[in-house]
VEXDREN-436977 format. One record per residue: residue number from 1; y, z, x of N, C-alpha, C in turn. Coordinates in Angstrom, 3 decimals. Each point is the difference from the previous one (the first is absolute). Layout:
N
resi, n.Y, n.Z, n.X, ca.Y, ca.Z, ca.X, c.Y, c.Z, c.X
NUM, Y, Z, X, Y, Z, X, Y, Z, X
...
This chain:
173
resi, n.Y, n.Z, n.X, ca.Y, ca.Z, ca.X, c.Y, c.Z, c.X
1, 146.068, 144.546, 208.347, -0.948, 0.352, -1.047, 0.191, -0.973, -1.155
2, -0.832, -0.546, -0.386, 0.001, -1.458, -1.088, -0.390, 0.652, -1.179
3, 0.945, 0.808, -0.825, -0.084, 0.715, -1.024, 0.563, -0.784, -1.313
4, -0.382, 0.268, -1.015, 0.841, -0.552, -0.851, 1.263, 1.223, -0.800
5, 1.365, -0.243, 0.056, 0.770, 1.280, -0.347, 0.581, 0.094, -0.990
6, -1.332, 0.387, -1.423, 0.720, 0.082, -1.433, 1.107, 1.068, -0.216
7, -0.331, 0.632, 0.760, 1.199, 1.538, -0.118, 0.149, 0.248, 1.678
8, 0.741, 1.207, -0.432, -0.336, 0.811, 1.736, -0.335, 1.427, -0.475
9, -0.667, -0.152, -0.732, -0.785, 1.364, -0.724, -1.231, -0.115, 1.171
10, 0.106, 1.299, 0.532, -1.008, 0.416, 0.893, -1.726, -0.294, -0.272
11, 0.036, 0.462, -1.645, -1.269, 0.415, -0.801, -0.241, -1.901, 0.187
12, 1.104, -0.742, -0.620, -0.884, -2.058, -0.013, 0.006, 0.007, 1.257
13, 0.622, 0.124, 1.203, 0.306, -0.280, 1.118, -1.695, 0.108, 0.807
14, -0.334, 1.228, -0.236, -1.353, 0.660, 0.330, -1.077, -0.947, -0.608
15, 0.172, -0.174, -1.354, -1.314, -0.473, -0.907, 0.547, -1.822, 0.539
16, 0.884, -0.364, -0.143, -0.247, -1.375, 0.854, -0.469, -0.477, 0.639
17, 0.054, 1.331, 1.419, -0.895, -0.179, 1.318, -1.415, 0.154, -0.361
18, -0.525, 1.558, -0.640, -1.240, 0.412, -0.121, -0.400, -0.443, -0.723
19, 0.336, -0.261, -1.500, -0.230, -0.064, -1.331, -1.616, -1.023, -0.181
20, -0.271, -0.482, 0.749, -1.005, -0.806, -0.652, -1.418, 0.766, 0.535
21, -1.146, -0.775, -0.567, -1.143, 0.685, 0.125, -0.643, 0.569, 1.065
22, -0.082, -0.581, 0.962, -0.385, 0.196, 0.971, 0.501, 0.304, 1.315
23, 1.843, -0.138, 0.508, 0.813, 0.617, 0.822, -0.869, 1.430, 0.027
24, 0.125, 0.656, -0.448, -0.154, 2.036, 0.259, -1.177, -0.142, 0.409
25, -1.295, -0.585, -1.040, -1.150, 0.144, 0.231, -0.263, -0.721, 2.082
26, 0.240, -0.732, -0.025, 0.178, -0.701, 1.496, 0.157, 1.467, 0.772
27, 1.699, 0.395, 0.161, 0.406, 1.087, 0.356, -1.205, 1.479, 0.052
28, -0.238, 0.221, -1.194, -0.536, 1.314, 0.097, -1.348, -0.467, 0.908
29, -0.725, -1.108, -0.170, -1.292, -0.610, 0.579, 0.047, 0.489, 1.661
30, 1.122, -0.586, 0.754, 0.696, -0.108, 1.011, 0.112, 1.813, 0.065
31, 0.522, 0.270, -0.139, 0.637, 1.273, -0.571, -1.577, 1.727, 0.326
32, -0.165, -0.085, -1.021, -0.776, 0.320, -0.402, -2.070, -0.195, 0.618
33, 0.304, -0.960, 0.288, -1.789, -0.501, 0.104, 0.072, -0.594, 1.708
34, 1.095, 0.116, 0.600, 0.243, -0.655, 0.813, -0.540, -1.525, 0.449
35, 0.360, -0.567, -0.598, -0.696, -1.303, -0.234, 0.883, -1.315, 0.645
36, -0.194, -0.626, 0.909, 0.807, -0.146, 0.733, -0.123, -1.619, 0.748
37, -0.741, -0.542, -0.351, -0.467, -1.594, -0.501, -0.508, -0.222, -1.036
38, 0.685, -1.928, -0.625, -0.014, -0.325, -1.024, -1.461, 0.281, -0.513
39, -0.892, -0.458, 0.404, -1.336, 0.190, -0.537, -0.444, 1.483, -0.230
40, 0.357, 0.908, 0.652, -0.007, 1.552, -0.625, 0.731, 0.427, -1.275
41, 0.993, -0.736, 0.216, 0.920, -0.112, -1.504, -0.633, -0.839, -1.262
42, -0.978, -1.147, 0.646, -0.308, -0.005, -1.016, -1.380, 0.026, -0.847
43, -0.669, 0.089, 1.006, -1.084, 0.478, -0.147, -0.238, 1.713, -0.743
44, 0.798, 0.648, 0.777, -0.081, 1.464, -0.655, 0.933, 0.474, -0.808
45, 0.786, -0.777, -0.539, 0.612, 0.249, -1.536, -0.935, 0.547, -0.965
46, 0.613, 1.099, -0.786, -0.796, 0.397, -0.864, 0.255, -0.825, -1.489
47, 1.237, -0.580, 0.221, 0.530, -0.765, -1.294, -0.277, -1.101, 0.328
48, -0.974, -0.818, 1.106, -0.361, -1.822, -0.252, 1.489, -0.917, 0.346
49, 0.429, 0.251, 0.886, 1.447, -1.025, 0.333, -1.110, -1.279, 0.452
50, 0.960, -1.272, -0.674, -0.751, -1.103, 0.219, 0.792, -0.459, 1.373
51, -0.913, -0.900, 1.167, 0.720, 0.154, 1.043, 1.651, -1.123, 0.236
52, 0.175, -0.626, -1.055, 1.214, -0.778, 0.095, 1.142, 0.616, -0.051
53, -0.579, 1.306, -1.487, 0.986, 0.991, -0.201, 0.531, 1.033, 1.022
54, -1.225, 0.099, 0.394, 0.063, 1.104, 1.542, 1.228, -0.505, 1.234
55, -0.806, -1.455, 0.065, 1.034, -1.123, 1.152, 1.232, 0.222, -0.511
56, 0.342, -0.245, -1.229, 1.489, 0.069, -0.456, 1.233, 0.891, -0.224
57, -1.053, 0.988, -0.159, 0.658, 1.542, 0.300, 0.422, 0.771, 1.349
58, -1.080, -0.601, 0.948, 0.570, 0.731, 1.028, 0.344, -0.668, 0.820
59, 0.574, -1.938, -0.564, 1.389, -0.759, 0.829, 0.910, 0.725, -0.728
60, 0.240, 0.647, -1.370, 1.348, 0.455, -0.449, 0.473, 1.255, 0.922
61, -0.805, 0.621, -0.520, -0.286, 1.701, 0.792, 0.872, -0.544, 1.009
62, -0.604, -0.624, 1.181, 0.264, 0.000, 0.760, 1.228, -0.904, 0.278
63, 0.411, -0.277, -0.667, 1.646, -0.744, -0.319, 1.075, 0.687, -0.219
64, -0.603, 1.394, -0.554, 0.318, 0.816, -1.047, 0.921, 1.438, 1.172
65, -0.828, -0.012, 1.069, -0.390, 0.713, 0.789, -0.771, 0.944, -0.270
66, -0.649, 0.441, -0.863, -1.007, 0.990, -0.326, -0.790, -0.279, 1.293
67, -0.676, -0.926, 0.565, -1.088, -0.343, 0.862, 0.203, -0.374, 1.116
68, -0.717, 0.075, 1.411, 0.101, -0.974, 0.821, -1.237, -0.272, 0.598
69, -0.318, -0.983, 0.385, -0.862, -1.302, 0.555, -0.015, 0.324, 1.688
70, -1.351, -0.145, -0.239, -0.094, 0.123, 2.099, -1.141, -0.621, 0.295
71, -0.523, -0.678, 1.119, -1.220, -0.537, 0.485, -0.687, 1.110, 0.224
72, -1.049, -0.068, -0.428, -1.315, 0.971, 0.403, -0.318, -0.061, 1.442
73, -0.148, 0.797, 0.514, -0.108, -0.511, 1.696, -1.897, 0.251, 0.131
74, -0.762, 0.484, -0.888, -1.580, -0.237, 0.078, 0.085, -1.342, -0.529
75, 0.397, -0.801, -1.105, -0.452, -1.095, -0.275, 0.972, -1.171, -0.300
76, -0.290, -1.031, 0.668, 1.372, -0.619, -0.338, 0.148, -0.586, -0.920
77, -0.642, -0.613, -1.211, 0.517, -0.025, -0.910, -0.036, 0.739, -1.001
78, 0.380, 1.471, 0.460, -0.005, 1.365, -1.114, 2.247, 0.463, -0.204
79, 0.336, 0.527, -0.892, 1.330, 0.295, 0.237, -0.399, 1.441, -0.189
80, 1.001, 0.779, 0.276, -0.131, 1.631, -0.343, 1.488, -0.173, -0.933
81, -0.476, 0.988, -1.224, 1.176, 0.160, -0.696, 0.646, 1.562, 0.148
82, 1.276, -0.113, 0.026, 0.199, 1.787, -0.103, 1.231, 0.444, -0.473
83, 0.336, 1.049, -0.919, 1.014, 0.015, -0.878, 1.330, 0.239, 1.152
84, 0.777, -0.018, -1.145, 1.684, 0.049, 1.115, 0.399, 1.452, -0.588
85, 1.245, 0.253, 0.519, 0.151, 1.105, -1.205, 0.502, 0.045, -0.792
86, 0.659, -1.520, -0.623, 0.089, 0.522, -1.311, -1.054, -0.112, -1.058
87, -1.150, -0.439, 0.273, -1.497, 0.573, -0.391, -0.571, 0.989, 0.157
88, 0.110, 0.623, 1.210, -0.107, 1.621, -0.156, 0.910, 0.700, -0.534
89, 1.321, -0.057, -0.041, 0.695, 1.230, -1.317, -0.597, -0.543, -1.211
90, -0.727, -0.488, -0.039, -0.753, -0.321, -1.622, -0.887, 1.118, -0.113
91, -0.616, 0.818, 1.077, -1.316, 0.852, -0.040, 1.074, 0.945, -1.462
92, 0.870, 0.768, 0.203, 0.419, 0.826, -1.622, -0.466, -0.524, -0.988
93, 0.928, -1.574, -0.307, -0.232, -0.693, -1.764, -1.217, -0.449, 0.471
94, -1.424, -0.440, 0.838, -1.511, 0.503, -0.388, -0.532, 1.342, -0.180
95, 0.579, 0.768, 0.526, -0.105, 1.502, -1.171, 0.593, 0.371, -0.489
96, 1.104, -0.486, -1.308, 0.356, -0.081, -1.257, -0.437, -0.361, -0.745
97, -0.408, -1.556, 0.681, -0.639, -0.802, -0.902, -1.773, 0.922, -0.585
98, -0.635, -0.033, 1.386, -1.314, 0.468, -0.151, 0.071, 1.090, -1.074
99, 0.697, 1.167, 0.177, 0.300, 1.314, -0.724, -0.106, -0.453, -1.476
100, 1.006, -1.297, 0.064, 0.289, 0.122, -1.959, -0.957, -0.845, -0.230
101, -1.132, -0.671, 0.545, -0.947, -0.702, -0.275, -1.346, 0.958, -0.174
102, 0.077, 0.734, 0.598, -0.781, 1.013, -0.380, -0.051, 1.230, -1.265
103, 1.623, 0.184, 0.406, 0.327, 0.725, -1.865, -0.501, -0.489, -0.875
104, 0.476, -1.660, -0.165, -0.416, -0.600, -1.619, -0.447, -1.380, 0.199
105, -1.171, -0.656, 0.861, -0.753, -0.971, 0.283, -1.674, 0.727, 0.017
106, -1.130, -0.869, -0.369, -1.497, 0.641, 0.355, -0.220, -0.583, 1.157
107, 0.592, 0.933, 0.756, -0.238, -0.531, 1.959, -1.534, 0.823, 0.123
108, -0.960, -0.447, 1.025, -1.028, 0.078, 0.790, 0.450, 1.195, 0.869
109, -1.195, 1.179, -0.213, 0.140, 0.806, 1.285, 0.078, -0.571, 1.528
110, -0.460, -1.028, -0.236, -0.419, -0.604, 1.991, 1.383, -0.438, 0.123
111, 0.880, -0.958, -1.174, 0.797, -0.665, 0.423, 1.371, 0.835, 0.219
112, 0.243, 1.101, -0.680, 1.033, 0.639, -0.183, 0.194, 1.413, 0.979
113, -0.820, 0.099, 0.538, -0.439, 1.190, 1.204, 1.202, 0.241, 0.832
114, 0.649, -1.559, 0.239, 0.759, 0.224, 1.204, 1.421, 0.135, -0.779
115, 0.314, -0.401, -1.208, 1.019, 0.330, -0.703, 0.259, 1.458, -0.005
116, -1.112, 0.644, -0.454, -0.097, 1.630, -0.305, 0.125, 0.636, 1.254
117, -0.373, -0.302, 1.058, 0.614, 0.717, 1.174, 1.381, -0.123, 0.814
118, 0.454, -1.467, -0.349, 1.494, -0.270, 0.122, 0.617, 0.454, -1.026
119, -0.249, 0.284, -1.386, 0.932, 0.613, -0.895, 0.095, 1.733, 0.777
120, -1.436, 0.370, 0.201, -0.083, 1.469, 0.282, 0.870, 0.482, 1.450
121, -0.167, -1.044, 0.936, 0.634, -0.045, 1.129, 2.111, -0.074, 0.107
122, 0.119, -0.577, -0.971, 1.675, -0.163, -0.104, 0.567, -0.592, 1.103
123, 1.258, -0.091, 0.085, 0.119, -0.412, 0.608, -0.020, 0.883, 1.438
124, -0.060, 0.824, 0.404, -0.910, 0.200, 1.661, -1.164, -0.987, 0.603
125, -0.678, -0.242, -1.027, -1.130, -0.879, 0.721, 0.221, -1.550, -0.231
126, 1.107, -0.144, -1.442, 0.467, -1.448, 0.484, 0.698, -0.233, 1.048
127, 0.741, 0.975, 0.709, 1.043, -0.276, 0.929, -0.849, -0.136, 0.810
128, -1.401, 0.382, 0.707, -0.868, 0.425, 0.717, -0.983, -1.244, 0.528
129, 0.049, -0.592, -1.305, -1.205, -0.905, -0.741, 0.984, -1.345, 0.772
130, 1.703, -0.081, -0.430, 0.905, -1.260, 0.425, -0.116, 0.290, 1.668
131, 0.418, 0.859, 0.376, -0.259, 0.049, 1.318, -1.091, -0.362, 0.948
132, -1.131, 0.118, -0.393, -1.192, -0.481, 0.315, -0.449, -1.697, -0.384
133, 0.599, 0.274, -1.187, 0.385, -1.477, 0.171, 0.420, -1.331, 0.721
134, 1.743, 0.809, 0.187, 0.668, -0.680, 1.094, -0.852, -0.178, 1.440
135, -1.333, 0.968, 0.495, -0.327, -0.219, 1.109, -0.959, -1.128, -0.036
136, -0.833, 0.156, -1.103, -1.009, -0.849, 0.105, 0.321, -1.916, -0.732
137, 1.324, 0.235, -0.237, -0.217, -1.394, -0.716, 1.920, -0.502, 0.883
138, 0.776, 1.098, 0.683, 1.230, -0.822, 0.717, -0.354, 0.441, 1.495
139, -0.343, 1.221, 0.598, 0.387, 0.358, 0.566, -1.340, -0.801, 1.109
140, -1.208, 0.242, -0.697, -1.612, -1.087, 0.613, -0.852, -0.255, -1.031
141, 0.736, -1.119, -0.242, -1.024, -0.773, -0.985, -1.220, -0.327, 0.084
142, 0.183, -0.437, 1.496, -1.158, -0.678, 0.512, -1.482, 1.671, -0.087
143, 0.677, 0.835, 0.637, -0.964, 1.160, -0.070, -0.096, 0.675, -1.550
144, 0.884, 0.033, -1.056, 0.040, -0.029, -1.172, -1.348, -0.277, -0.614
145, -0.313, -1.887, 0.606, -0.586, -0.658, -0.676, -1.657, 0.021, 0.772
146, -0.084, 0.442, 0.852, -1.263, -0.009, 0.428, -0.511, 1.344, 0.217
147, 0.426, 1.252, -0.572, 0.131, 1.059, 0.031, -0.310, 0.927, 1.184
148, 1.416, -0.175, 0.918, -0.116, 0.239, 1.136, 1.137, 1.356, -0.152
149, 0.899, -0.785, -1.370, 1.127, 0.891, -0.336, -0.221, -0.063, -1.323
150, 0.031, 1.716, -0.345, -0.258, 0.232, -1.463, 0.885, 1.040, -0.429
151, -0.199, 0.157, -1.254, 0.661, 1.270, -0.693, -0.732, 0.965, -0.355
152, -0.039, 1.305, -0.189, -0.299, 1.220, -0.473, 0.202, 0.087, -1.216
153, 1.157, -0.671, -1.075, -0.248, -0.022, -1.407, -0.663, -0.818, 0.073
154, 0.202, -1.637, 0.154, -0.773, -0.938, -0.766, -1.529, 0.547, 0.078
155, -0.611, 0.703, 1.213, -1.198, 0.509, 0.469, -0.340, 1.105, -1.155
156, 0.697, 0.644, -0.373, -0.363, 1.216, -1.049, 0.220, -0.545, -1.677
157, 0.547, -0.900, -0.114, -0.086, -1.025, -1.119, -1.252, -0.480, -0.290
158, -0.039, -0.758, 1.252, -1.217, -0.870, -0.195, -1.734, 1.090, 0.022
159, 0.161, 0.912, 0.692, -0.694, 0.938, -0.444, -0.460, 0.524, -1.220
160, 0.992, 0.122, -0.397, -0.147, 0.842, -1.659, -0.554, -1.378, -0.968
161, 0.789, -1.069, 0.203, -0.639, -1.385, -0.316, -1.714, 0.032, -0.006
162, -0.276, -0.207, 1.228, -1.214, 0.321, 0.342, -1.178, 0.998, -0.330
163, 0.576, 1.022, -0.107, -0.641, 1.376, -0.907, -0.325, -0.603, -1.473
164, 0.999, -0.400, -0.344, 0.531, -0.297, -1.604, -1.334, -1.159, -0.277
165, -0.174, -1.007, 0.816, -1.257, -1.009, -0.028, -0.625, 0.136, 0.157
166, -0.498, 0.743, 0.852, -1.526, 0.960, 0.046, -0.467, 0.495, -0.535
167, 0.845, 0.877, -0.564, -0.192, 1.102, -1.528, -0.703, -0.690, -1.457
168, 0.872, -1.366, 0.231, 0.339, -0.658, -1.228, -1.569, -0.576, -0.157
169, -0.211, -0.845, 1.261, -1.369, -0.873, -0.204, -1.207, 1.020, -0.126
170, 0.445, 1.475, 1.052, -1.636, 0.805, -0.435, -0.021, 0.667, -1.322
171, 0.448, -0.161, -0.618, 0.763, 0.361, -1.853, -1.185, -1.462, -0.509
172, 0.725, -0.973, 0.179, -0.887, -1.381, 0.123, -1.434, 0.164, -0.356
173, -0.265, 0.217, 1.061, -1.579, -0.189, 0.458, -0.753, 0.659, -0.587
């Protein structure tokens, strides 16, 4: 791991690895949206990653071991990305994080949906949520990524997501 080691304080140790802008956001993208080639990453960012930044993040990531790299077997020059686990024990501190971003940030009903059901869920459905994880991104990536293999949270996440945008735009109109 090509860290830099100002302390061995857990808290710099962590923010060394993660600390910059776009590490988590990558992660939760991956994570979260199941997003699972570069051009999904960067195309469907909701925060605009420019694509050099994108390229550069997920050679670290993946240096990092957060990530790993696989040939797409539909296209050959596609990679599939898919977290390891020490990117999935991250699913908790993204609902810590989400939780206290929601206490005292002006978060978006659409965007914060899935925070509020992982805060509401605890950890039962993070443990639930990592496990499902592990299938679709170590155990078959490949089915992970073409959704042959899925999850039941990320599926009820992305649901309420979905509700949440629907709602939002016929409010809109």
């Amino acid at each position: 791991m090509d860290i830099e080691l100002r302390s061995g304080c857990p808290i710099n140790l962590t923010m060394e690895v993660m600390g910059d802008r776009w590490s988590l956001i990558i992660i939760r993208d991956i994570m979260f949206g199941n997003r699972r080639h570069f051009r999904e990453l960067l195309t469907h960012s909701e925060e605009g990653i420019a694509s050099n930044i994108l390229a550069a993040r997920l050679k670290r990531l993946l240096s990092l071991g957060f990530i790993s790299k696989r040939d797409d077997p539909s296209h050959s020059q596609k990679a599939i990305y898919s977290l390891t686990e020490p990117a999935i024990q991250l699913v908790p501190v993204f609902a810590m994080i989400g939780a206290w971003g929601r206490r005292h940030l002006p978060v978006s009903e659409e965007l914060s949906i899935r925070a509020e059901l992982l805060e509401e869920g605890g950890p039962p459905l993070w443990d639930e949520f990592m496990e499902d994880l592990r299938q679709i991104h170590i155990v078959d990536p490949i089915g992970g990524a073409n959704g042959t293999c899925t999850s039941a949270v990320l599926a009820k996440l992305t649901a309420a997501f979905l509700e949440v945008r629907a709602r939002s735009s016929s409010q809109v109109s």
